[in-house]
Wavefront OBJ file of the C-alpha trace (Angstrom):
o trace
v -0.531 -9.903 6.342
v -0.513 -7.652 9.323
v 1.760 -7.424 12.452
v 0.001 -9.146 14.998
v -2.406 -11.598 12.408
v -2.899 -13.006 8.945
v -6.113 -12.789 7.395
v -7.847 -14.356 4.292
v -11.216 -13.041 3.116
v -13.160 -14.660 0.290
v -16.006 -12.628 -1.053
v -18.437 -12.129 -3.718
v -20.163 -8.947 -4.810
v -24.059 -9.903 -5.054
v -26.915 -8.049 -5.611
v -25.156 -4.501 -4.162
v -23.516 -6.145 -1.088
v -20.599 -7.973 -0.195
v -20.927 -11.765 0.651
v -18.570 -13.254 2.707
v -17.501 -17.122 1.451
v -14.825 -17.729 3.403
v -13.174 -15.813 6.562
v -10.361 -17.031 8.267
v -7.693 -15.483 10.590
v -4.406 -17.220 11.995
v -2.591 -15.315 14.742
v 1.433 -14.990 13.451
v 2.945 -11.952 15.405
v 5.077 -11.118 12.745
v 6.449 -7.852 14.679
v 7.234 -9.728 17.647
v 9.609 -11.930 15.623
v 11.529 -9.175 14.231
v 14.694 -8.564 16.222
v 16.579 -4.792 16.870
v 17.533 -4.429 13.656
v 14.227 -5.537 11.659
v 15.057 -8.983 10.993
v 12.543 -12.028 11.012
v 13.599 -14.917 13.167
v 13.540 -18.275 11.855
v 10.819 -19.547 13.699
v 8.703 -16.428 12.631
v 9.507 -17.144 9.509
v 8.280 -20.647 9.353
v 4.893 -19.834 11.559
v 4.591 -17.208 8.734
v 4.817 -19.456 5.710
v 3.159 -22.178 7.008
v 0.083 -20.257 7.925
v 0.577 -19.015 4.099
v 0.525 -22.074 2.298
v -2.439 -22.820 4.246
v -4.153 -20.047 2.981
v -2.545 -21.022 -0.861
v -4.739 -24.093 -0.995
v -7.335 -21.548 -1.252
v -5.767 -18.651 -2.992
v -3.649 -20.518 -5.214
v -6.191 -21.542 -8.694
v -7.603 -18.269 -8.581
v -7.007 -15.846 -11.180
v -4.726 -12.714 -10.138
v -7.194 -9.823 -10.878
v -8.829 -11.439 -8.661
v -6.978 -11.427 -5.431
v -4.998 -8.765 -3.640
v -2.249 -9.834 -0.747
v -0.912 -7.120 1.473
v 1.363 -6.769 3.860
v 1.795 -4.094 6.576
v 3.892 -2.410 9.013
v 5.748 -5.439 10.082
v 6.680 -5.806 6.180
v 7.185 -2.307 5.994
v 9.516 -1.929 8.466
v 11.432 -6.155 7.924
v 14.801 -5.866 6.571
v 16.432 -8.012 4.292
v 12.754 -8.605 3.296
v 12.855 -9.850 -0.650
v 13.570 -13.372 0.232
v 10.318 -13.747 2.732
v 8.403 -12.093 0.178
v 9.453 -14.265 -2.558
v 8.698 -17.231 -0.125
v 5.676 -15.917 0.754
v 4.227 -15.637 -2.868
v 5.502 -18.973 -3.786
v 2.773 -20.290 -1.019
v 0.330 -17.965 -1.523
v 0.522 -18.221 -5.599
v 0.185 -14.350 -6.031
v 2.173 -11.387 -5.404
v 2.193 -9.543 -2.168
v 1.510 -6.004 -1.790
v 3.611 -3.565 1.078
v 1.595 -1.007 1.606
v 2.666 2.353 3.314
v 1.131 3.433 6.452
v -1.311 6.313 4.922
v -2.236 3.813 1.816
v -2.947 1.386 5.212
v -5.249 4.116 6.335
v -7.163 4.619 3.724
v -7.907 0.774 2.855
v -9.053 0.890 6.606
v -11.428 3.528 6.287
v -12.743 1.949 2.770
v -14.007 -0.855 4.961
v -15.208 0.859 7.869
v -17.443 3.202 5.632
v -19.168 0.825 4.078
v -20.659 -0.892 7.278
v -22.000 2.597 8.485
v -25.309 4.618 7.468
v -24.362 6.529 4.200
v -24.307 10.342 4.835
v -22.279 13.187 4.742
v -21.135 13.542 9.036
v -17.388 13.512 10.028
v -16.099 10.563 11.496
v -13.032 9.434 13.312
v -11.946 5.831 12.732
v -9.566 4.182 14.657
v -7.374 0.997 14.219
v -4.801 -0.546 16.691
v -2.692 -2.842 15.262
v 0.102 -5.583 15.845
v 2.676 -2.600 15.012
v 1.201 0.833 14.178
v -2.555 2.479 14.550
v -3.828 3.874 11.763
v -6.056 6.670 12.853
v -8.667 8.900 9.596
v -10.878 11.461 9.676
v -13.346 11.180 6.888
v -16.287 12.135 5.707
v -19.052 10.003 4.112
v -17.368 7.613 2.009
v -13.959 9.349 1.960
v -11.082 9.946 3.801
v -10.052 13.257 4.465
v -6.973 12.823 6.886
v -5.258 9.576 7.318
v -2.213 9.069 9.632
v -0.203 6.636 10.742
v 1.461 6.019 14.196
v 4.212 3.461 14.682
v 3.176 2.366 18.001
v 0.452 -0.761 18.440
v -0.208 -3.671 20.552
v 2.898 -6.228 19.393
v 5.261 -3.487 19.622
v 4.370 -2.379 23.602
v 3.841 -5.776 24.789
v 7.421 -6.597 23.521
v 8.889 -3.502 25.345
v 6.856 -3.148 28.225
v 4.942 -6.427 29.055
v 7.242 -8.826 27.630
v 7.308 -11.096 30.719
v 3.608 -10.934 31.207
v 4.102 -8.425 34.384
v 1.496 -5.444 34.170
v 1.873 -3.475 36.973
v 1.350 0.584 37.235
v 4.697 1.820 36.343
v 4.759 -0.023 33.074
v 1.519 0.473 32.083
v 2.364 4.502 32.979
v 5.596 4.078 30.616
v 3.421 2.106 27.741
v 0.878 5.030 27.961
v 3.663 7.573 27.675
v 5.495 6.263 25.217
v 2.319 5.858 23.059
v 0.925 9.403 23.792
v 4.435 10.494 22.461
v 3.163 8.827 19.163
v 0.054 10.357 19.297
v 0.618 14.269 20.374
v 2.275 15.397 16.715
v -1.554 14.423 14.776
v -3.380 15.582 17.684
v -3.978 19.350 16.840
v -4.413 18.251 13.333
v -7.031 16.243 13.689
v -9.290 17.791 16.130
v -8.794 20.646 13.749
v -10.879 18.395 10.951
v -13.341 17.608 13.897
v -15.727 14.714 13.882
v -19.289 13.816 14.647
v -18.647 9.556 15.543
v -16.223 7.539 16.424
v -15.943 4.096 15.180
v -12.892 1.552 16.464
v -12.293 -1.780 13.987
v -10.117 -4.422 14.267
v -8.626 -6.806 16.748
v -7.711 -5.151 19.382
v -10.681 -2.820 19.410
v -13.235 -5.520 19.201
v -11.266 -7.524 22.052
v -11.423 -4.221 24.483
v -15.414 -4.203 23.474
v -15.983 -7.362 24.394
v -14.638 -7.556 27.266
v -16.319 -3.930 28.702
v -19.206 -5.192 27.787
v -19.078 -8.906 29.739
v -17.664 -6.977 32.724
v -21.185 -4.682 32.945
v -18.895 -1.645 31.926
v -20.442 -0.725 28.522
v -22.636 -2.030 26.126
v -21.270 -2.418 22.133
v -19.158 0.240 22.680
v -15.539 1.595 24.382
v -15.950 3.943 26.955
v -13.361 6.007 28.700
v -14.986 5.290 31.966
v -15.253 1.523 31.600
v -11.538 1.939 30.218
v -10.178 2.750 33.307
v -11.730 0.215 35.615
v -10.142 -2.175 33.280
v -7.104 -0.486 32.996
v -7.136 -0.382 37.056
v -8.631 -3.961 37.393
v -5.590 -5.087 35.293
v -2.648 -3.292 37.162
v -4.526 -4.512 40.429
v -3.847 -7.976 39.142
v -0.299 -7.249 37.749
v -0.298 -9.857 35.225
v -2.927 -10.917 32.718
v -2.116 -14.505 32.796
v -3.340 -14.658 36.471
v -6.760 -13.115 35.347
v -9.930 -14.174 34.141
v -11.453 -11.388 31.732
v -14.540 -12.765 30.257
v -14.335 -12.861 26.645
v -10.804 -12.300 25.998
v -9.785 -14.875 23.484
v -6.597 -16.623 24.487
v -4.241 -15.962 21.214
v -5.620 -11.954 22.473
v -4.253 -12.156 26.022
v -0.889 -12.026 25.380
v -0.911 -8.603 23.487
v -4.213 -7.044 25.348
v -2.852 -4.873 27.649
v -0.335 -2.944 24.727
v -3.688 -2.545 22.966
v -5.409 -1.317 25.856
v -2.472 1.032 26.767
v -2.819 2.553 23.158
v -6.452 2.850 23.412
v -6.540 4.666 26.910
v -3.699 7.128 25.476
v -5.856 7.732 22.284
v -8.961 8.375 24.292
v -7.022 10.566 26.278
v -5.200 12.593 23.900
v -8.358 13.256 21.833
v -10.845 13.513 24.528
v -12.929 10.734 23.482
v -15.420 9.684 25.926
v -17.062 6.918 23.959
v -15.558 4.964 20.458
v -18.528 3.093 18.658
v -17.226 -0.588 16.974
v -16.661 -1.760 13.303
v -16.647 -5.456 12.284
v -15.430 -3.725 8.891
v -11.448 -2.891 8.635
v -8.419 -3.405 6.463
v -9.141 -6.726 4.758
v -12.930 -5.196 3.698
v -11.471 -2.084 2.935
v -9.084 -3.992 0.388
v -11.865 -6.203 -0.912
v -13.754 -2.633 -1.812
v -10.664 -1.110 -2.993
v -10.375 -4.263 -5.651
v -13.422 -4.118 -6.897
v -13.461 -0.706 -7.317
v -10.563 -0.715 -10.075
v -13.278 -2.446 -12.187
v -15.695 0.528 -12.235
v -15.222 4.470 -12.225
v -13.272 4.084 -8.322
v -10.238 3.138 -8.292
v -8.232 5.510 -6.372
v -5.064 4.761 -8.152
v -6.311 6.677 -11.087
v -7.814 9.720 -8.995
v -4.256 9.786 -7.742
v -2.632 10.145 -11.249
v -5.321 12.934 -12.341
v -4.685 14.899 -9.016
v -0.948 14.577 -10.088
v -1.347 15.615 -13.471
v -3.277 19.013 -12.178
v -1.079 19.407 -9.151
v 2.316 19.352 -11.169
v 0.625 21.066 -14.477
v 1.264 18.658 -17.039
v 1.030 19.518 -20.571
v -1.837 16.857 -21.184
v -1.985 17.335 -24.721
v 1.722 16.165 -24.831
v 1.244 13.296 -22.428
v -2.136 11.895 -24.611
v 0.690 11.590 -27.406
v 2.704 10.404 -25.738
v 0.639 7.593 -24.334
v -1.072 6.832 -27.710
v 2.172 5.969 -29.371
v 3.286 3.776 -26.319
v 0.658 1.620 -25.979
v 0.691 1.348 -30.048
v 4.242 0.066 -29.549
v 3.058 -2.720 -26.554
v 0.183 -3.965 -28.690
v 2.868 -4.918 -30.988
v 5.104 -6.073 -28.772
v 2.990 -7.333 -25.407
v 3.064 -11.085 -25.699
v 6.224 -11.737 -27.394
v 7.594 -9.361 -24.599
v 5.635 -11.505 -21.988
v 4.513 -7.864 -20.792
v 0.916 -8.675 -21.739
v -0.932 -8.867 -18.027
v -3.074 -5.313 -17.571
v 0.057 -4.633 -14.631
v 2.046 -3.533 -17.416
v -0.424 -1.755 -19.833
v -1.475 0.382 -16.190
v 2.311 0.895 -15.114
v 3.060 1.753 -18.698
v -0.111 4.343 -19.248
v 0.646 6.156 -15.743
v 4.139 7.003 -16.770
v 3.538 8.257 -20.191
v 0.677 10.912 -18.291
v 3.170 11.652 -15.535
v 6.521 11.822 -17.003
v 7.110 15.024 -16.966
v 6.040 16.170 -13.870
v 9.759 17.447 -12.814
v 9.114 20.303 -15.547
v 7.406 22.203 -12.623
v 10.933 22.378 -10.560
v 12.920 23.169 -12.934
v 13.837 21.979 -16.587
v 17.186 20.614 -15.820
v 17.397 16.923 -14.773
v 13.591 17.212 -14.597
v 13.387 13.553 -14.655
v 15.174 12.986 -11.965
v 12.940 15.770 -9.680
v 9.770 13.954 -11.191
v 11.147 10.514 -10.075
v 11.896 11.849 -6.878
v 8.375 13.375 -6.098
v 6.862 9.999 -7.623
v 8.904 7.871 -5.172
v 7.640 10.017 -2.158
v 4.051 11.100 -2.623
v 1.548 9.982 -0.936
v -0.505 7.750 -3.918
v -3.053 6.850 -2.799
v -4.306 3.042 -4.226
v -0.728 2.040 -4.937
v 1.488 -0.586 -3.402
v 4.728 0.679 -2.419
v 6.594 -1.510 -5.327
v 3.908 0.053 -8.231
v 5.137 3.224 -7.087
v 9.061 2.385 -7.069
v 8.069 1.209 -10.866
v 6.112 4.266 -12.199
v 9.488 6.088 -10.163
v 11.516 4.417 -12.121
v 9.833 4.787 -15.502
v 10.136 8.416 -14.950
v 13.651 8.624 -14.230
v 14.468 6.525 -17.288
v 12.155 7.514 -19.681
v 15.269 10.237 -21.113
v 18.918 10.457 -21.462
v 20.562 7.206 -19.115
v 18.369 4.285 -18.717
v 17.440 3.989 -14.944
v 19.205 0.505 -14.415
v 19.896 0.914 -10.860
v 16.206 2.167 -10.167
v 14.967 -0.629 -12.412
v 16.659 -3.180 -10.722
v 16.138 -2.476 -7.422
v 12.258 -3.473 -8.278
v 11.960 -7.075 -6.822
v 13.987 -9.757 -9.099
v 10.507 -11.169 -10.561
v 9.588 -7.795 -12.096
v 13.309 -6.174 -13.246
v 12.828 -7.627 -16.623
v 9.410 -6.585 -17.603
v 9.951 -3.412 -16.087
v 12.829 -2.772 -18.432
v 10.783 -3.678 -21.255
v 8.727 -1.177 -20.239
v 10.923 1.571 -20.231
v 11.812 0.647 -23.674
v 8.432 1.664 -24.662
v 7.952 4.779 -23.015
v 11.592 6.322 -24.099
v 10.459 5.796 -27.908
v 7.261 7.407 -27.371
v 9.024 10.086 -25.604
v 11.591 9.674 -28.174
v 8.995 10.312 -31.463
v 7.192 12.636 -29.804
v 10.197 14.930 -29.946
v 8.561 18.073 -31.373
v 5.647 18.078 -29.066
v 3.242 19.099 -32.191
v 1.536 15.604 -32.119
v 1.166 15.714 -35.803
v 4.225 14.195 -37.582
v 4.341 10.785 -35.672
v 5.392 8.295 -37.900
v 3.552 4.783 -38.307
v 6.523 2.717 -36.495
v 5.903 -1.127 -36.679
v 7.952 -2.853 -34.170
v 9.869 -6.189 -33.571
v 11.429 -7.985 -30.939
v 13.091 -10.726 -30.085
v 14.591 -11.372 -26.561
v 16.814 -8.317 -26.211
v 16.601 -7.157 -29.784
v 14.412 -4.551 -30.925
v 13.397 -3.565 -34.603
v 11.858 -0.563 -35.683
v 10.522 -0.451 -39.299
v 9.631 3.631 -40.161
v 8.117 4.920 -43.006
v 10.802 5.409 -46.410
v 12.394 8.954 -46.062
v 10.758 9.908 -42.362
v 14.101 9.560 -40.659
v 15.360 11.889 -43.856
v 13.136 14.384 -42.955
v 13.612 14.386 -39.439
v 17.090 14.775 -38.952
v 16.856 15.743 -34.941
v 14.782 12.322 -34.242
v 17.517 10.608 -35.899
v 20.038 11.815 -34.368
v 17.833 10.984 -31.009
v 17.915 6.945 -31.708
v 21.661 7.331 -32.132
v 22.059 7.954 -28.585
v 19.085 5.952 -28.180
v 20.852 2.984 -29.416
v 24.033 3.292 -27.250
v 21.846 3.915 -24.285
v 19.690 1.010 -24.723
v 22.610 -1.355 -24.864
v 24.201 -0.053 -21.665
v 21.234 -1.657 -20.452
v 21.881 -4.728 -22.633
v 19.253 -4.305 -25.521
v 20.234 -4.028 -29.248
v 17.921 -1.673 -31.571
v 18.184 -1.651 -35.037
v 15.911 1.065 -36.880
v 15.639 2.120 -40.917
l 1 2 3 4 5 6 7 8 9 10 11 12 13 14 15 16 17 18 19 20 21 22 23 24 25 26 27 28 29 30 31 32 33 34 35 36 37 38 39 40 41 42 43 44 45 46 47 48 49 50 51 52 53 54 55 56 57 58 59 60 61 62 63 64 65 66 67 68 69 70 71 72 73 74 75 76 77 78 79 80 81 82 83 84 85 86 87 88 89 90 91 92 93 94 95 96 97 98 99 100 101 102 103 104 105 106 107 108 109 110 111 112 113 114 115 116 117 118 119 120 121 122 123 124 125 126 127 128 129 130 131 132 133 134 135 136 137 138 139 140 141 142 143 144 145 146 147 148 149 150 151 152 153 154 155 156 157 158 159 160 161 162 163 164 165 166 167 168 169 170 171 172 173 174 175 176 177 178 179 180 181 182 183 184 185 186 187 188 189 190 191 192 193 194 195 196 197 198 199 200 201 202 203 204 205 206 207 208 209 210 211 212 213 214 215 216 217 218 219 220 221 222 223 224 225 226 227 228 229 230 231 232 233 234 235 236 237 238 239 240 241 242 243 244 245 246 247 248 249 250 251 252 253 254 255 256 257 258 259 260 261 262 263 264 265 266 267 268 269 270 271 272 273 274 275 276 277 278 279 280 281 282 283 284 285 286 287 288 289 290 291 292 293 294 295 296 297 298 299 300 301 302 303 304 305 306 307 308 309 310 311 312 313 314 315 316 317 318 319 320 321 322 323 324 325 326 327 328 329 330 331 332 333 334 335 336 337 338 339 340 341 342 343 344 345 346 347 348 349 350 351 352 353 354 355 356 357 358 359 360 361 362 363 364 365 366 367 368 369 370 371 372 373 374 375 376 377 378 379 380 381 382 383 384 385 386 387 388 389 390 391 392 393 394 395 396 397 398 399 400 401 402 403 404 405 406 407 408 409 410 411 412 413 414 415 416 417 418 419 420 421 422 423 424 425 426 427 428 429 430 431 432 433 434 435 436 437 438 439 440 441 442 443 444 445 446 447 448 449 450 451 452 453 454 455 456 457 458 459 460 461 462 463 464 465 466 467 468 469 470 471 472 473 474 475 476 477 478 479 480 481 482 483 484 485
């Protein structure tokens, strides 16, 4: 669900390759429908929908593993945004993803990767978007550097070219404003350096195209076919008045804030020529997907490179982790917390929770929740990462109700049940020796929860009991009852 278009992508993985099924691509311009302060108009928000549910008559019967929805910087940055969301998975029939920008990034160089030459030579991969360009340096399969710039096509046609006038000064100020953008990345990534350049997506493609029907390169972006363009257009001073061959009409009205990011790009990095991708985002998602089904997916690199970064005692954690997901196999279907979602949220946060012990023992919870909320992770949607935050600030002393419920309204109660789970493994797991963890058998039923220990364990562990004491008044602060004996 991007700024400037939706797209749906139906694939199948077949003999080593990636078949396309069904490709399809309806132009929305979600950012130009959000007003000053972030809000989508009505009319975007019934284009929006309606292009959804016409994508749901596809999406809609298949099963969730099997299809990822995600929305970008126009989502990111849309206020008052729960209620579109909720609309828009009603239509679609599957939850939508936000994504932040570098997460964006990534996806986008998943997908561009795969339609080059394998090797091991630096690239530089650029996308222009509806609202932001994602620009990654990578090498071979992965990407080294990703950035994101919150400038694209949508959002300088709406504050330079809104009435359709292109003329020298505006296309000077749309330039500026998005080599402003640009200059903070720029000595960091000719630092990494880079071999190629490859281009993807709409606005790329469109600027290709139309180079390449005007004589001014061939398959390809140059910086001095650029500028004829660029001059060709201003000469004009509108780009309704004239006839670029091969610019697709739902393009025209956001080309030239495309081709004002592209020149300042080109400029800014001393790029002479940017080779062209049919691969981008939506590939790159359809790789990233079936990647969590093999020995890939980045969202599990990302909790390893945690665990090492932050030094967690990984001894501790494996308890920790075995007793929780002994408690959910108990408890998983009469909890409705069954789906793999939960198993995966629940298994993160048992090997992370204690990654706040590295700044300092007190409220370590709260530091660990923190650093979860704002690291870059890579392979999770901005909402998985607000719920493994919240697991970790609530897996000890108050239960994180306000972080819980903040989580949109569809996943507050599962979430909670969650946290359940991981405070009694953290909870039995109290001495850290990994050897005197009792054999709990658990019930439950709605918000009541029943633990069943072994006769005299509690007797000989007075500090755990005294533990679900404070457990128990905790828990029903947050409206659960446990009973234990």
């Amino acid at each position: 669900m991007g700024s400037n278009s939706f797209h749906l992508l139906v694939a199948r993985w077949q003999h080593g390759q990636l078949v396309t099924l069904d490709r399809r691509k309806e132009t929305v311009r979600l950012a130009a429908d959000l007003d000053d302060n972030s809000i989508l108009s009505e009319d975007g928000t019934a284009r929006a929908l309606a292009c959804l549910d016409r994508f749901g008559e596809i999406l809609r019967e298949m099963p969730h593993e099997s299809v990822r929805v995600v929305g970008t910087n126009a989502m990111r940055r849309m206020k008052q945004g729960e209620a579109f969301r909720d609309a828009a998975e009603s239509a679609l029939g599957h939850p939508v993803e936000i994504i932040g920008g570098r997460e964006e990034a990534r996806l986008i160089y998943l997908g561009v990767s795969h339609s080059l030459e394998r090797g091991e030579d630096r690239r530089l991969v650029i996308d222009i978007g509806g609202g932001s360009t994602e620009v990654i340096v990578g090498k071979g399969p992965q990407a080294l550097h990703r950035e994101s710039l919150e400038v694209g096509c949508v959002v300088l046609n709406k504050r330079f070219f809104f009435d359709g006038v292109v003329d020298a000064s505006r296309f000077r100020e749309a330039e500026l404003y998005a080599e402003l953008a640009i200059q903070p990345v720029v000595a960091l990534l000719r630092s990494e350096g880079w071999e190629h350049v490859i281009g993807c997506s709409g606005s790329v493609r469109a600027i290709a195209t139309v180079l390449q029907n005007s004589g001014w390169a061939r398959g390809a972006v140059s910086l001095e076919g650029l500028e004829k363009l660029r001059s060709k257009i201003i000469a004009a001073g509108t780009l309704n008045r004239l006839e670029l061959s091969g610019l697709d009409e739902d393009r025209r009205p956001v080309f030239a804030g495309g081709l004002a990011v592209m020149h300042a790009l080109m400029k800014s990095l001393d790029l002479k020529v940017v080779e062209v991708s049919d691969m981008a985002l939506r590939e790159g998602v359809i790789f990233d997907l079936l990647g969590r089904d093999g020995e890939t997916d980045a969202r599990v690199n990302s909790i390893k490179a945690m665990i090492d970064r932050w030094r967690v005692d990984e001894v501790h954690a494996r308890n920790v982790l075995s007793t929780a997901i002994e408690l959910y196999r108990q408890i998983a279907s009469n909890w409705d917390i069954h789906s793999m979602y939960w198993r995966d949220g629940l298994t993160w946060g048992a090997q992370i929770h204690e990654i706040g012990l590295q700044i300092s023992h007190d409220s370590y919870h709260k530091h660990g929740a923190y650093v979860v909320a704002n690291a870059d992770l890579a392979g999770f949607a901005r909402r998985d990462q607000a719920l493994l935050s919240a697991l970790v600030a609530g897996h000890r002393r108050k239960f994180a109700l306000d972080s819980l419920e903040a989580l949109p309204a569809t996943m507050v109660t599962p979430a909670k049940r969650v946290s359940v789970l991981l405070r009694l493994a953290v909870l039995f797991n109290r001495s850290r020796k990994g050897t005197d963890i009792p054999n709990v058998l658990i019930q439950v039923d709605g918000p009541t929860i029943q633990l069943k220990l072994p006769k005299g364990w509690l007797d000989e562990h007075p500090l755990t009991e005294g533990d679900l004491v404070l457990e128990k008044s905790a828990l029903k602060a947050a409206g659960f009852k446990l009973k234990y004996g």
